[in-house]
C-alpha positions as CSV (number, residue, x, y, z in Angstrom):
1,X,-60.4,-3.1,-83.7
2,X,-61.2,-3.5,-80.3
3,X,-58.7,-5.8,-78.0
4,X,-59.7,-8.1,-75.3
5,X,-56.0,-7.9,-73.4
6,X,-54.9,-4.7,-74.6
7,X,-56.6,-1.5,-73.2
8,X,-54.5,1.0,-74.9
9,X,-51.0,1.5,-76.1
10,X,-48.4,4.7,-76.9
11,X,-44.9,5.0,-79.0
12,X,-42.6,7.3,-78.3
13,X,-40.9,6.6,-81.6
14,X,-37.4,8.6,-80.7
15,X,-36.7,6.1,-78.1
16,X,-38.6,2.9,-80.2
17,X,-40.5,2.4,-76.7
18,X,-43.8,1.1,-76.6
19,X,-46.1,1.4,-73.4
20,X,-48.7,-0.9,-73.3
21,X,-51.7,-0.7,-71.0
22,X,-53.5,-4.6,-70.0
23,X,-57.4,-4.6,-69.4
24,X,-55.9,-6.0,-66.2
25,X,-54.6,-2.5,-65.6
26,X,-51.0,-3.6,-65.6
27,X,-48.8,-0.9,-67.5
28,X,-45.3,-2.2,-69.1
29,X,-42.8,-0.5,-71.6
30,X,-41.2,-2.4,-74.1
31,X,-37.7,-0.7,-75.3
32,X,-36.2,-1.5,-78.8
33,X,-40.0,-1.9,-80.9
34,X,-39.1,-1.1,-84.1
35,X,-41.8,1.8,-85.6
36,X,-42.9,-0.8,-88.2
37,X,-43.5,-3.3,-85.4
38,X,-46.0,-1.1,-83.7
39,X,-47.6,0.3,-87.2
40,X,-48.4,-3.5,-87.9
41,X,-50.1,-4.1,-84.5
42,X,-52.1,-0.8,-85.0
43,X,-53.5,-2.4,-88.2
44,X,-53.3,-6.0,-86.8
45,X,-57.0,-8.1,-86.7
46,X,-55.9,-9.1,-83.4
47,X,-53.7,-7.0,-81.5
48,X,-53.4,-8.9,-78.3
49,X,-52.4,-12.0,-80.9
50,X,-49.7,-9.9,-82.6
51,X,-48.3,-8.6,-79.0
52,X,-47.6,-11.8,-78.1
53,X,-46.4,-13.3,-81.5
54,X,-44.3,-10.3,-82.1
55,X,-43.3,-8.0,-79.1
56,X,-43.9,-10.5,-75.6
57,X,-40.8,-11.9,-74.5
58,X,-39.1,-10.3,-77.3
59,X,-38.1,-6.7,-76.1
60,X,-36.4,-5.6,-72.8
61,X,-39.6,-5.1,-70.3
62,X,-40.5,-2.6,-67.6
63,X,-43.4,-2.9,-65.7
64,X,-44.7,0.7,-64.5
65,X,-46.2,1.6,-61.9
């Protein structure tokens, strides 16, 4: 399902780091996301609600450039 905050997001599941793109066009990388973490926001109704239940504030951020 579509997200109103979350643009697009990739796992790179050998170093359990999650990039996530905003619709703002902010880019950040979360390290540490468990595989199951991201798996459940994949299938999550609302995955702008999940982020910030389950990863935001949670995992040691990056923003990117």
């Amino acid at each position: 399902m579509p997200s109103s905050v979350i643009r697009d997001f990739a796992y790179d599941p050998e170093r359990h780091s999650l990039a996530v793109e905003f619709v703002s066009g902010r880019r950040y990388r979360y390290d540490g996301v468990p595989q199951r973490v991201v798996e459940a926001m994949r299938a999550a109704r609302s995955r702008g609600q999940y982020f910030n239940r389950y990863i935001r504030d949670r995992f040691a951020t990056t923003e990117l450039d």
